[in-house]
C-alpha positions as CSV (number, residue, x, y, z in Angstrom):
1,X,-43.6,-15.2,-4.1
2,X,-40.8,-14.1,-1.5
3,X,-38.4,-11.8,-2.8
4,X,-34.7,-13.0,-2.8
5,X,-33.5,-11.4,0.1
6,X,-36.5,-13.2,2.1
7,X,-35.3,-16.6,0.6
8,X,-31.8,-16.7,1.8
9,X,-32.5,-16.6,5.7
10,X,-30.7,-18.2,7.7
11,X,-32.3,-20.9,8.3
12,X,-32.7,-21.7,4.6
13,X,-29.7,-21.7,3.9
14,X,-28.3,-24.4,6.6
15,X,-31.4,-26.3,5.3
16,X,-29.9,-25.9,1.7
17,X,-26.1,-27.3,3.8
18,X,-28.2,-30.0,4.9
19,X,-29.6,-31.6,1.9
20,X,-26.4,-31.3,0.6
21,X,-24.7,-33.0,3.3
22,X,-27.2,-35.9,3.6
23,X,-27.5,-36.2,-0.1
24,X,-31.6,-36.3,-0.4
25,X,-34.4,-34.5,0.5
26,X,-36.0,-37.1,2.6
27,X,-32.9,-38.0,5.2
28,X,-32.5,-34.0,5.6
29,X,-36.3,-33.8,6.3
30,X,-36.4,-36.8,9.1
31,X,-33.1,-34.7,10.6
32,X,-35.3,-31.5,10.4
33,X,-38.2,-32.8,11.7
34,X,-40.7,-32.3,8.9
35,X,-42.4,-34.2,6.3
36,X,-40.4,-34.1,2.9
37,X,-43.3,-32.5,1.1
38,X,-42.9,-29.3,3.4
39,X,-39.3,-29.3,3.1
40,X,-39.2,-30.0,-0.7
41,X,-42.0,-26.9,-0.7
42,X,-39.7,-24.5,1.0
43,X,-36.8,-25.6,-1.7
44,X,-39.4,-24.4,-4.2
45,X,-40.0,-21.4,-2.7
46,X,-36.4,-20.3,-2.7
47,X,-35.9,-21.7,-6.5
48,X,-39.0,-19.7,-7.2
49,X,-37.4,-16.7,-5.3
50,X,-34.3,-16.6,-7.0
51,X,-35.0,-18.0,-10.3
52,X,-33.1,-20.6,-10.6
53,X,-32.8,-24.3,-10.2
54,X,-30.7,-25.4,-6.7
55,X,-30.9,-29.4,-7.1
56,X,-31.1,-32.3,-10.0
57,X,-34.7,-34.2,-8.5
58,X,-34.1,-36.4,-11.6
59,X,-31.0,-38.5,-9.7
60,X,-31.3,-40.6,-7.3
61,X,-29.7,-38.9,-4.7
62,X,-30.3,-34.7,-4.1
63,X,-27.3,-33.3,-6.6
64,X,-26.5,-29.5,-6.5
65,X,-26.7,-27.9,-9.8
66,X,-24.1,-25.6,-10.8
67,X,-26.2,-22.7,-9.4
68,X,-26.8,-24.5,-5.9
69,X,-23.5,-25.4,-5.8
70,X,-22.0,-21.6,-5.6
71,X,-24.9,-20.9,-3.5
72,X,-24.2,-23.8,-0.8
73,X,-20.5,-22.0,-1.1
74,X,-21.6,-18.7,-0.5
75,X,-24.2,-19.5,1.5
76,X,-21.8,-21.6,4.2
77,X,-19.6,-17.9,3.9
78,X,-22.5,-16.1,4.9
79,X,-23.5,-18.3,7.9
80,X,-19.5,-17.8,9.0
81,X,-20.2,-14.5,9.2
82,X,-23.4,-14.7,11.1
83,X,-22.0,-16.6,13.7
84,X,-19.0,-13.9,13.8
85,X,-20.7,-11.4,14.1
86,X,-23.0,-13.1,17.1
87,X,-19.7,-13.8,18.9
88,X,-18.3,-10.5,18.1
89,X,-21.5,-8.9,19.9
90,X,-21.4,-11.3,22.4
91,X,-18.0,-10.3,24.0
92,X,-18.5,-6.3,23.4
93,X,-21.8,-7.1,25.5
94,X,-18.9,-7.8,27.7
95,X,-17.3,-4.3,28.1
96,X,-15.1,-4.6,25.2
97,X,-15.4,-1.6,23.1
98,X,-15.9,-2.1,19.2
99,X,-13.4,0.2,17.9
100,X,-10.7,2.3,20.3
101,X,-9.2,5.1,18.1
102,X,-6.2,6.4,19.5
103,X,-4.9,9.8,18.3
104,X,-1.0,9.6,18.4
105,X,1.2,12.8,17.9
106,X,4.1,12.3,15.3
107,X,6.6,12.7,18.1
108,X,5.8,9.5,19.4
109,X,7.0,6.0,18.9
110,X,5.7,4.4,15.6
111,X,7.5,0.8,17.1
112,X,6.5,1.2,20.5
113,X,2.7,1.9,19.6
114,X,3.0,-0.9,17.1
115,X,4.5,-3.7,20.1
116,X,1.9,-2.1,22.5
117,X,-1.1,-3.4,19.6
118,X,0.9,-7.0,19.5
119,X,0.7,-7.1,23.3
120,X,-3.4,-5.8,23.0
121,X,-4.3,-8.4,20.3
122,X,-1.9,-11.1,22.2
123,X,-4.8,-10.9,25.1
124,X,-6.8,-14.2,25.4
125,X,-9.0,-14.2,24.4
126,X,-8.7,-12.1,21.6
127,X,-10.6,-8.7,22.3
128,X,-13.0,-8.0,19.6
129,X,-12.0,-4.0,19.9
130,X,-11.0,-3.0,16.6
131,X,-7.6,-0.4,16.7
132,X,-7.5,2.4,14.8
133,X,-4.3,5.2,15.1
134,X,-4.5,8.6,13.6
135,X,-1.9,10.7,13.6
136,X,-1.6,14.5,15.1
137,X,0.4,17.1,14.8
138,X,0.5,19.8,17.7
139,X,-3.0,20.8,18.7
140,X,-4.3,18.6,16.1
141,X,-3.4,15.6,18.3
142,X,-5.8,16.8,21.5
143,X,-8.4,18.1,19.1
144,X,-9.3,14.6,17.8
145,X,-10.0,13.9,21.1
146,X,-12.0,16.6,22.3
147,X,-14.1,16.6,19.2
148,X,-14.7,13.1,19.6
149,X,-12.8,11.7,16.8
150,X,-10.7,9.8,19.7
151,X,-10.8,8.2,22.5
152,X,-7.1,8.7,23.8
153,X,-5.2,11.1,22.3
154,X,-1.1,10.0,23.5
155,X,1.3,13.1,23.3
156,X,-0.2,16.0,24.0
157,X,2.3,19.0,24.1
158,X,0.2,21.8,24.4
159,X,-2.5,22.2,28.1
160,X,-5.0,20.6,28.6
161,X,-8.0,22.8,28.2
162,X,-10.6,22.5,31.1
163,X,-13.0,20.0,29.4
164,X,-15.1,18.5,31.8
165,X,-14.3,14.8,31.9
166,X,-11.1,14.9,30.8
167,X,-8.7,13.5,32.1
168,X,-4.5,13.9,31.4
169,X,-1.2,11.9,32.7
170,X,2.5,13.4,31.9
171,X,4.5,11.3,29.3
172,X,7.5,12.9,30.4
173,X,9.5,15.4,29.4
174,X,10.9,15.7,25.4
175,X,13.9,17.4,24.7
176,X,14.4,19.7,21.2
177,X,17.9,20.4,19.7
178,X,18.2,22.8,16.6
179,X,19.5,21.0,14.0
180,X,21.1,21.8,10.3
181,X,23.1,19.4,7.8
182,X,26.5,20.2,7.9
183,X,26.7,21.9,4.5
184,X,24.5,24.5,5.4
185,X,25.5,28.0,6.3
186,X,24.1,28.1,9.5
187,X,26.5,24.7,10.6
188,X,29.5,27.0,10.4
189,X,28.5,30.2,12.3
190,X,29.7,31.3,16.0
191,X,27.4,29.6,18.4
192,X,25.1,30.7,20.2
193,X,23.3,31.9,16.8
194,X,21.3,34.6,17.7
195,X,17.5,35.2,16.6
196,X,18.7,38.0,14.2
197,X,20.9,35.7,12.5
198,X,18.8,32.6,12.1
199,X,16.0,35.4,11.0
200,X,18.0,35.1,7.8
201,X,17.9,31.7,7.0
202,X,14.6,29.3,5.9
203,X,13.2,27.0,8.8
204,X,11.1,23.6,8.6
205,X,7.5,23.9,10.2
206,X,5.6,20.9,10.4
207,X,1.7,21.9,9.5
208,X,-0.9,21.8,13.1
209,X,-3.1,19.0,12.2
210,X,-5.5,20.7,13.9
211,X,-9.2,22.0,12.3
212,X,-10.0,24.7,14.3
213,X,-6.8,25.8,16.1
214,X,-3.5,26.5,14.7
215,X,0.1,26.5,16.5
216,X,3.9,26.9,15.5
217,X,6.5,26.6,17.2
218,X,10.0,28.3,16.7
219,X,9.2,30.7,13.9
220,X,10.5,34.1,14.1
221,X,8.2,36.9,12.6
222,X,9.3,37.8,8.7
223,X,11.3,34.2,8.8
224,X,11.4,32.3,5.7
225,X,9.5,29.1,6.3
226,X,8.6,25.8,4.6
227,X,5.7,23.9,6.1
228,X,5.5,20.0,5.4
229,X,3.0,17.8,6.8
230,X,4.9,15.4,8.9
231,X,8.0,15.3,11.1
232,X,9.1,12.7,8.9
233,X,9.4,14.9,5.9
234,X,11.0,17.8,8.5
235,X,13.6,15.4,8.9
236,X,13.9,15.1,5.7
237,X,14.0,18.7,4.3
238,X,16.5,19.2,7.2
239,X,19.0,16.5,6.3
240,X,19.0,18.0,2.5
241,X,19.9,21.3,3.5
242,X,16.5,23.3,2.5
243,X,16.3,24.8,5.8
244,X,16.8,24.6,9.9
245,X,14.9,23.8,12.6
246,X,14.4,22.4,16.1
247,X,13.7,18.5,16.3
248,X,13.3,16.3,19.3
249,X,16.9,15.2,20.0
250,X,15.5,11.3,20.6
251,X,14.0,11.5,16.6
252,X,17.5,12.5,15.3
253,X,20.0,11.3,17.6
254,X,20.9,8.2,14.9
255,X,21.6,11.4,12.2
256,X,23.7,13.4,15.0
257,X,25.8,10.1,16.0
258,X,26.4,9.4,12.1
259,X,27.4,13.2,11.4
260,X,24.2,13.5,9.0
261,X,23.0,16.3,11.2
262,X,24.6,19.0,13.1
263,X,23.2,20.8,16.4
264,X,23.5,24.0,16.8
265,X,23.4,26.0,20.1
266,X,21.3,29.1,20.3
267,X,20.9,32.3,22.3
268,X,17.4,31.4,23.4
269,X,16.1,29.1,26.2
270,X,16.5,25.3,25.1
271,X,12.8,23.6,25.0
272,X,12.0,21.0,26.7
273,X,8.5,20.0,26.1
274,X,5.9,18.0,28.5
275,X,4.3,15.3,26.8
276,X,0.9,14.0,28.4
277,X,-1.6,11.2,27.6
278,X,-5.1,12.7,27.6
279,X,-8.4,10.4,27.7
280,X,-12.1,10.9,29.2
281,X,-14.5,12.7,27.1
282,X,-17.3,13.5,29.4
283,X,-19.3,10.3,29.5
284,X,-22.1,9.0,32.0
285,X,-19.8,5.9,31.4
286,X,-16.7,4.0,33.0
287,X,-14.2,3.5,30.0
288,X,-14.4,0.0,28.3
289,X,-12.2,-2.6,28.4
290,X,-9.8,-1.5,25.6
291,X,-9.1,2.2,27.0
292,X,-8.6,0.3,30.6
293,X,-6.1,-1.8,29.1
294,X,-4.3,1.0,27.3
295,X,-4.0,3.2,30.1
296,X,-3.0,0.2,32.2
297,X,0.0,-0.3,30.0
298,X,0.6,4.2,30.1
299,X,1.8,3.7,34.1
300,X,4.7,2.0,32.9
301,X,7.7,4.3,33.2
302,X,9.6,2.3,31.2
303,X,6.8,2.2,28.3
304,X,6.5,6.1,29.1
305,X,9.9,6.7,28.3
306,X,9.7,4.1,25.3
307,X,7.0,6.4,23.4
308,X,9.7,9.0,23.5
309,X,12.7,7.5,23.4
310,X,12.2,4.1,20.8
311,X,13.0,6.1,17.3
312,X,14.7,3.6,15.1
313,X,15.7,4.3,11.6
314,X,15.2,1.8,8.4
């Protein structure tokens, strides 16, 4: 006796569709091609396989049970999906890659990725690449990439290490302004605050996402530091008052205009950062469809200057 993984091929179950559709065993066996004792043995076989009873034989006409009716309804779901999944191969056959993950630091546009997807999935026709965004922090954000948890890693603020196949584009360049809420002590000091001063007070650090490597940026040594785990919550912790810190100007510029933020000159160098797109893990093989695409869209100055720029606030 098959088994009832065995049973439910296919093939069965559009035969099972079919006898349901024509209403008897013998029309479906003249569409089929066979004689209606071969087809009504292969009904038996799946009955026997399953256990259970699929048609009434004692109407006239071929009426699903209760059981053969849920499995005509699961069974037409399950031959959806087989014919998905046979066009989904189809078109990655094609060049389209299945899935493109895209490692995105937090400094980056949230909207702008977001309308660069709705352009992607507005293609026709429809690529089959899944998306998938992670976010990265620092070195975190390369290190997806070169460990191969990525495929484009977009904000890179740190060098690009010599990895053979890799291969980087400049973002542009992003701006930091140290910031404080205007009820903390550090809003009403002389400017420029020197390091000796701001040495005395708690600054925000957003936590590397990184595994292996580790980087902060603007910490004195002995400072007093809080760590979160996103720039959103360094926002955050700034605009409350638990502590200072340097933030890209483009982020905060809503909470400057409004007053909800104050910056704050100090004695050393501003920083300006240069953000890069990084993509290419050494590969015998051209990049698919989907990275094309994106790094199409990346030699857009205006969608460059979007990624950095496009910080809305709800």
């Amino acid at each position: 006796m098959q088994n009832a993984r065995d049973a439910l091929t296919p093939e069965n179950l559009a035969m099972l569709q079919l006898i349901a559709r024509t209403g008897s065993f013998a029309a479906a066996a003249r569409e089929l091609g066979l004689v209606p004792s071969a087809l009504t043995y292969r009904v038996r076989q799946i009955e026997d396989a399953l256990d259970v009873l699929l048609f009434d034989r004692s109407a006239r006409q071929a009426q699903p049970t209760e059981a053969g009716a849920e499995l005509l309804r699961e069974g037409a779901r399950l031959l959806e999906d087989v014919d998905a999944i046979a066009h989904h191969v189809r078109r990655v056959a094609t060049g389209w890659e299945p899935q493109l993950t895209i490692s995105v630091d937090q400094v980056i546009s949230t909207g702008t990725m977001l309308e660069l997807a709705d352009a992607f999935y507005a293609i026709q026709p429809t690529p089959p690449t899944r998306l998938k965004f992670t976010d990265g922090i620092l070195s975190g954000t390369l290190e997806a990439l070169t460990s191969g948890q990525a495929d484009l890693a977009i904000g890179v603020a740190i060098d690009t290490p010599s990895v053979a196949g890799l291969q980087s584009a400049l973002i542009g360049e992003l701006p930091f302004v140290f910031v404080v809420a205007p009820h903390h002590p550090l809003a009403k000091l002389p400017e420029p605050l020197s390091d000796s001063v701001l040495r005395e007070h708690r600054m925000i650090a957003v936590a590397d996402s990184a595994q292996r490597t580790n980087v902060s940026m603007g910490i004195l040594p002995g400072q007093d530091v809080m760590t979160v785990d996103s720039m959103s919550a360094k926002i955050q912790a700034q605009l409350r008052g638990l502590g200072a810190g340097f933030l890209p100007e483009a982020m905060v510029r809503a909470y400057l205009d409004s007053g909800r933020l104050v910056a704050r000159t100090v004695q050393r160098p501003q920083r300006t950062i240069r953000m890069s797109y990084v993509w290419g893990r050494a590969s015998p093989h051209a990049p698919g469809r989907a990275l094309q695409w994106w790094l199409e869209q990346l030699t857009s100055k205006a969608t460059r200057r979007s990624l950095l720029e496009n910080h809305h606030h709800f």
